[in-house]
matplotlib code that plots the C-alpha trace (Angstrom):
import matplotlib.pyplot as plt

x = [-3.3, -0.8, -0.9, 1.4, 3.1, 4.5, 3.3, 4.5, 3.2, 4.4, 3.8, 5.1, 3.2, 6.0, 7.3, 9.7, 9.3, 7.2, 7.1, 5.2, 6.6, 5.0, 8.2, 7.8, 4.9, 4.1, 4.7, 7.3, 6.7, 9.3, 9.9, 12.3, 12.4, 11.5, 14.0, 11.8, 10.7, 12.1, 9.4, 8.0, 8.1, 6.8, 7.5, 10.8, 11.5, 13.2, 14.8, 16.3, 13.9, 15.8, 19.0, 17.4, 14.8, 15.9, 12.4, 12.0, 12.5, 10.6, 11.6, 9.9, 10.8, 9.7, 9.5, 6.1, 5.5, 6.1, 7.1, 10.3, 9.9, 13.4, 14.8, 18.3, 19.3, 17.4, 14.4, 11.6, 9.0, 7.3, 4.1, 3.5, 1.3, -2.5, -2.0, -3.1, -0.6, 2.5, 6.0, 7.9, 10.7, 10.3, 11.9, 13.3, 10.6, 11.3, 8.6, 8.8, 5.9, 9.0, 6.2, 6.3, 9.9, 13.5, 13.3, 13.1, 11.9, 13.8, 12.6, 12.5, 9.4, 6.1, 2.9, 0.0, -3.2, -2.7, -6.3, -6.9, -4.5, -1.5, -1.0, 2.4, 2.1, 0.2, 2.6, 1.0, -2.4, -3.7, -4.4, -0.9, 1.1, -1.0, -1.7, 1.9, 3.3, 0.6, 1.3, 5.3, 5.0, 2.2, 3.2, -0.4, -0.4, 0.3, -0.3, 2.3, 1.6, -1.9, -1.3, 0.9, -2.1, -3.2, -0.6, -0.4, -0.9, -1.7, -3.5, -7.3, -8.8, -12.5, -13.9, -16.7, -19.3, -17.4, -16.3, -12.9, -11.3, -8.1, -6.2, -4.9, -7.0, -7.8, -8.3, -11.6, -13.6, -12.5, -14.1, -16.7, -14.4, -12.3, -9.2, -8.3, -10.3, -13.1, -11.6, -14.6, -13.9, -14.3, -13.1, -17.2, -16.9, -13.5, -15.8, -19.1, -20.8, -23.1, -21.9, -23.2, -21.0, -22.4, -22.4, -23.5, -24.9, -23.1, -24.4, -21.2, -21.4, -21.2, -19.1, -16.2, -16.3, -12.8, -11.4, -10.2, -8.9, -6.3, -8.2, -10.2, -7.2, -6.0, -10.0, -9.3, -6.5, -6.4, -10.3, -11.9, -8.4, -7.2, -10.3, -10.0, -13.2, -14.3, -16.9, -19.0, -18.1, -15.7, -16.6, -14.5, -15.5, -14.5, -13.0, -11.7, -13.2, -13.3, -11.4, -7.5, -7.5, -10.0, -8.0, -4.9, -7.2, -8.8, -8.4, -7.7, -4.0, -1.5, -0.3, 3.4, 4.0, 1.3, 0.4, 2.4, 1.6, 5.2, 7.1, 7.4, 11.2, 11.1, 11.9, 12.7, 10.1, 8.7, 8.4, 6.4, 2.8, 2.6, 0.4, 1.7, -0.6, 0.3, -1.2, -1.0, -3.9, -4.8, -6.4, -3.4, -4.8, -6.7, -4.3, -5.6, -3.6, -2.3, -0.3, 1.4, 5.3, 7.0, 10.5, 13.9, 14.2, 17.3, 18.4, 18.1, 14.7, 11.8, 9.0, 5.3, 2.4, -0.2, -3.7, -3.0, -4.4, -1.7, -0.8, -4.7, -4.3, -2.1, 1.5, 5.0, 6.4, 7.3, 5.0, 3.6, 6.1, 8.4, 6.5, 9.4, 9.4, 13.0, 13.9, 12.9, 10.0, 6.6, 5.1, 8.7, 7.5, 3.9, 4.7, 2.6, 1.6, 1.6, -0.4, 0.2, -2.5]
y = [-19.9, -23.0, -23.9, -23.5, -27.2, -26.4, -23.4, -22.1, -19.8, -18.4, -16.1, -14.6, -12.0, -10.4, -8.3, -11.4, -13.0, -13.4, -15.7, -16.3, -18.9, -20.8, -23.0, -23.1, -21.2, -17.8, -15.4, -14.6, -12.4, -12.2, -10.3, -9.8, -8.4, -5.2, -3.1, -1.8, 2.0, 4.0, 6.4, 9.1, 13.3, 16.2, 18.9, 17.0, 15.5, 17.0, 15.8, 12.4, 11.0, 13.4, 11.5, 8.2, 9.2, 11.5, 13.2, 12.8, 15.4, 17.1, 18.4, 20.5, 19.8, 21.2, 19.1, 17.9, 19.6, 17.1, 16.3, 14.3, 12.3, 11.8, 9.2, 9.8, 11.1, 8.1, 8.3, 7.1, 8.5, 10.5, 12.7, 14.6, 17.9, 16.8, 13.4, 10.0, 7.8, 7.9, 6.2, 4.2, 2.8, -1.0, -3.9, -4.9, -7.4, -8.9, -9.7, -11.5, -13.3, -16.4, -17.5, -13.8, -12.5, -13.5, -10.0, -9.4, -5.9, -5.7, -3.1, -1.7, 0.7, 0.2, 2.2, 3.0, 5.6, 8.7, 9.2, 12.6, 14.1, 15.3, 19.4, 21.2, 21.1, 18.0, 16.2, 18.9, 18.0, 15.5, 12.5, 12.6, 11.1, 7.6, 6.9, 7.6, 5.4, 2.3, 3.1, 3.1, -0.4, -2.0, -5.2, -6.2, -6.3, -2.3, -1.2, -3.2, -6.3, -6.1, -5.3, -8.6, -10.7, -11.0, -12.4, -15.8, -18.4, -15.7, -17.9, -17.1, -15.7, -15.3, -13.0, -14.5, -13.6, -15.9, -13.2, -14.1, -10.7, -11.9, -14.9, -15.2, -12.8, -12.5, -9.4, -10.3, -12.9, -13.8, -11.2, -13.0, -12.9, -15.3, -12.9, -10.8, -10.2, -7.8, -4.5, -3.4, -5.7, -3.4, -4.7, -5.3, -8.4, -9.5, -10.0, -11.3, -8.3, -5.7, -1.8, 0.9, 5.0, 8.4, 8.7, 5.1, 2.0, -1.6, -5.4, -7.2, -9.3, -13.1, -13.7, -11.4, -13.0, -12.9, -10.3, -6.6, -4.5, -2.0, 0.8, -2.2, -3.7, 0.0, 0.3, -3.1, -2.7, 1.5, 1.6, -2.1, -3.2, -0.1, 1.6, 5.1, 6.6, 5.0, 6.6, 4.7, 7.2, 9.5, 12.8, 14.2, 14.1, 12.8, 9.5, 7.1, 7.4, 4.2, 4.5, 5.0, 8.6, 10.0, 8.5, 10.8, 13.6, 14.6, 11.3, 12.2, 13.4, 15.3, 14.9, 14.2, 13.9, 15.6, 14.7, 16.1, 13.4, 12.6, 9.8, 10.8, 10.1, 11.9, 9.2, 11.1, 12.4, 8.9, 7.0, 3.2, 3.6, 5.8, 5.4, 5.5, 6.0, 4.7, 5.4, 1.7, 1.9, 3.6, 6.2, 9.3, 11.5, 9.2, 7.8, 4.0, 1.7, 2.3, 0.2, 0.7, 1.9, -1.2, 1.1, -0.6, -4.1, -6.1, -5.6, -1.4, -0.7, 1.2, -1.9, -1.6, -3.6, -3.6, -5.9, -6.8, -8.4, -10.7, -12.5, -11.7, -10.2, -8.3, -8.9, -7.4, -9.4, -9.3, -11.4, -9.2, -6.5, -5.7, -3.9, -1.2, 2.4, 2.8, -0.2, 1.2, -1.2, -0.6, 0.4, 2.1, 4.1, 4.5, 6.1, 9.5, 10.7, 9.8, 10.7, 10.5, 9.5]
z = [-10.4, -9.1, -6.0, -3.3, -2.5, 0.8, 3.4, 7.1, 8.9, 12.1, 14.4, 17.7, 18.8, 21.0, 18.1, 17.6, 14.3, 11.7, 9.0, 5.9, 3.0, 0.3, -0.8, -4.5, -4.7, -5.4, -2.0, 0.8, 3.9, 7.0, 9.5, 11.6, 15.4, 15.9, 18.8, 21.6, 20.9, 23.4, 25.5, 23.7, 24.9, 22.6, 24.9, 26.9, 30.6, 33.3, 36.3, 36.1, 34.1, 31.4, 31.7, 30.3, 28.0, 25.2, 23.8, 20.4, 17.2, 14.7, 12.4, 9.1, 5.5, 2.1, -1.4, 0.0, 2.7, 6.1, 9.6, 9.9, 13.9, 14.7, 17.5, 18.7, 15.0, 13.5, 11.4, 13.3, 10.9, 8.1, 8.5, 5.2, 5.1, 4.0, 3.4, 6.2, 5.3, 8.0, 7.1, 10.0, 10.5, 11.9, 11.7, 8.5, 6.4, 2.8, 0.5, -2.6, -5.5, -6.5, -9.1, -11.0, -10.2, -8.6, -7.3, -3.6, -1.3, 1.4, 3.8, 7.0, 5.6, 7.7, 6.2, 8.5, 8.0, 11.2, 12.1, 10.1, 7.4, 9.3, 10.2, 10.7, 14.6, 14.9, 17.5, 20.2, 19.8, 22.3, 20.5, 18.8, 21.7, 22.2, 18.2, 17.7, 20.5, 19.5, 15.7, 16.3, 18.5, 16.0, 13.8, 12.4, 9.0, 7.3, 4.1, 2.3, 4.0, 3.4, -0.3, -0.7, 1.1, -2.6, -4.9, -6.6, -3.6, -0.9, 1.8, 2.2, 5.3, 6.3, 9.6, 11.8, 8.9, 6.4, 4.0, 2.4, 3.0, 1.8, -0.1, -3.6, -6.3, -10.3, -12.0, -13.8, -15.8, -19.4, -21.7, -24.4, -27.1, -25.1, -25.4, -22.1, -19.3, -17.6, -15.7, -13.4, -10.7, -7.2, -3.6, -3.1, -6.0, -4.4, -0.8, -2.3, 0.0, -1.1, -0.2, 0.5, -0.1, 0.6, -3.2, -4.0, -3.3, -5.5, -5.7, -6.5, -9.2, -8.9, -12.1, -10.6, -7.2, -5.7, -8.4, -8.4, -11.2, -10.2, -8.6, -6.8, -5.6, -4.2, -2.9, -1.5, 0.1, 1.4, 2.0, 2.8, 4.6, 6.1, 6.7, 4.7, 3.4, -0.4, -2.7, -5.4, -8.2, -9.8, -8.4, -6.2, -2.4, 0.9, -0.1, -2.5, -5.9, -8.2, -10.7, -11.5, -13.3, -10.6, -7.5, -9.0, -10.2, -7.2, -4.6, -1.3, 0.6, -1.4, -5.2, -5.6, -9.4, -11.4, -15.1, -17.9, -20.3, -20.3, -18.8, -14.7, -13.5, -9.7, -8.2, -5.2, -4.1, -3.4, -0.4, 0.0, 0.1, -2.5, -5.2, -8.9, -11.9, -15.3, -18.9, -20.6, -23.1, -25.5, -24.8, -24.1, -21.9, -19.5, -16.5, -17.0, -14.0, -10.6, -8.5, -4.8, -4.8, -2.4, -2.4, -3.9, -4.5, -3.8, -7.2, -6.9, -8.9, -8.0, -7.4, -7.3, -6.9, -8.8, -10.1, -13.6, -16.2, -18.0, -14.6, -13.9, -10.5, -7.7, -8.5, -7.8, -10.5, -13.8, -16.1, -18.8, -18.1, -15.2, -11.9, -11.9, -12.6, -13.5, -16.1, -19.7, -19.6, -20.8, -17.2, -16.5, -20.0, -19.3, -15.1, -15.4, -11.8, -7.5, -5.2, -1.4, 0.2]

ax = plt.figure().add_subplot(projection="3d")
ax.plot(x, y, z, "-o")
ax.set_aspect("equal")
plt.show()
């Protein structure tokens, strides 16, 4: 990996700005300022409180099954039936990987885990009201900020116990032949940090230190970083399994696209955050990669990211074949499932 030759980083913690740039090196991340939610009602205001503060909507659609949180006739955010990951609308963010691809992702899509998979009726249950207000107002790192944290040049971090929970990773070591690399890399390798599931207990491995393969990289990124449930095999149960055909076979939330075996083209039904499942090798029936749908990229595409081995690592770019599900490429030809999580 080159490093970057130039990097800012700024922060205002207001919900002003936010900017990440590595000038001639690999990653982009800005924000821009978010507009002040207004005050949240489920059940509506009265008296003259109702003149100034309109309550938001919800309403029920089919096609999956979800809650659409309305704002004045605005979008505010997404809930779907079974599944933890919420969709908001925030303010509008553009990431880019400028050593892998010219593309850009300009988007006002902010992914965040609700607390329990969401019900129809949800919005009346007690804890709705504050975790939707906090999650609606939040601008720490989401899903698919975190998930760029890892590209080519991505600064490192460390938490008071010196673990390196984020910066620039590889896939995996250089196989013995000398041609390709190791898959088998889990988020437990990336730290350095022994783990412990319900299911399973893992050493990482010192020769994959700072690597994840692409379920790894999802592990990473959904269970170490956002803090859903991860188990150590590929049975189903209450969490993340580890690898990429169990994650779309029985993983947790709701499945979207399900496997025919033949290129997947419903586009539609996907939102950012989604998981995607590919079959790349060569085995036909076995879903082999996943990645994380980013949503349209400046030039119109459907743009993933995804831990890969060619670049060797996470990447939204196009070395080794373009991260798009809608191009005619080979991971364009090789799209099978989603899964919602």
């Amino acid at each position: 990996m080159t490093a970057s030759r130039t990097r800012l980083r700024t922060r205002l913690w207001g919900g002003a700005t936010v900017a990440l740039l590595a000038c001639l090196g690999g990653w982009l991340f800005i924000t821009e300022s978010r507009p002040t939610p207004r005050p949240m009602s489920v059940t509506g205001t009265s008296g003259a409180a109702a003149a100034v503060v309109e309550p938001l909507t919800f309403e029920r659609l089919a096609d999956p099954a979800r809650t659409v949180v309305r704002d004045g006739g605005s979008t505010v955010a997404v809930l779907t039936d079974g599944a933890r990951t919420a969709l908001f609308t925030g303010p509008k963010r553009t990431f880019a990987e400028q050593a892998a691809t010219r593309a850009k992702v300009v988007t006002t899509a902010w992914v965040r885990l609700v607390p329990q998979p969401w019900t129809p009726g949800a919005e009346t249950t007690p804890w709705f009201k504050t975790w939707f207000s906090d999650a609606r107002s939040d601008t720490s790192p989401d899903v698919l900020e975190v998930a760029t944290q890892y590209v080519i040049d991505a600064p490192e971090e460390r938490d008071a116990k010196n673990v390196r929970f984020r910066g620039d990773a590889s896939f995996g070591p250089i196989k013995s032949s000398g041609t390709g690399r190791k898959e088998q890399s889990d988020f437990y390798d990336y730290l350095g940090v022994p783990w412990t599931f319900p299911d399973a207990t893992a050493q990482p491995d010192k020769s994959r230190y700072g690597a994840a393969d692409c379920s790894g990289f999802i592990r990473l990124v959904f269970g170490y970083r956002m803090g859903m449930p991860l188990l150590g095999t590929n049975e189903p149960g209450p969490g993340l399994p580890r690898r990429a055909y169990a994650i779309a076979e029985h993983g947790p939330g709701v499945e979207l696209v399900p496997n025919t075996g033949a290129r997947a083209t419903a586009y539609g039904l996907l939102q950012p955050g989604d998981l995607v499942f590919f079959e790349v090798e060569d085995d036909p029936e076995t879903l082999d990669h996943a990645g994380i749908y980013l949503g349209l990229d400046d030039g119109g595409h459907h743009r993933f990211i995804s831990s890969r081995e060619r670049i060797n690592g996470p990447t939204l770019g196009d070395v080794g074949g373009t991260s798009l599900l809608d191009d005619g490429g080979h991971y364009s030809q090789s799209w099978r499932a989603a899964r919602r999580l």
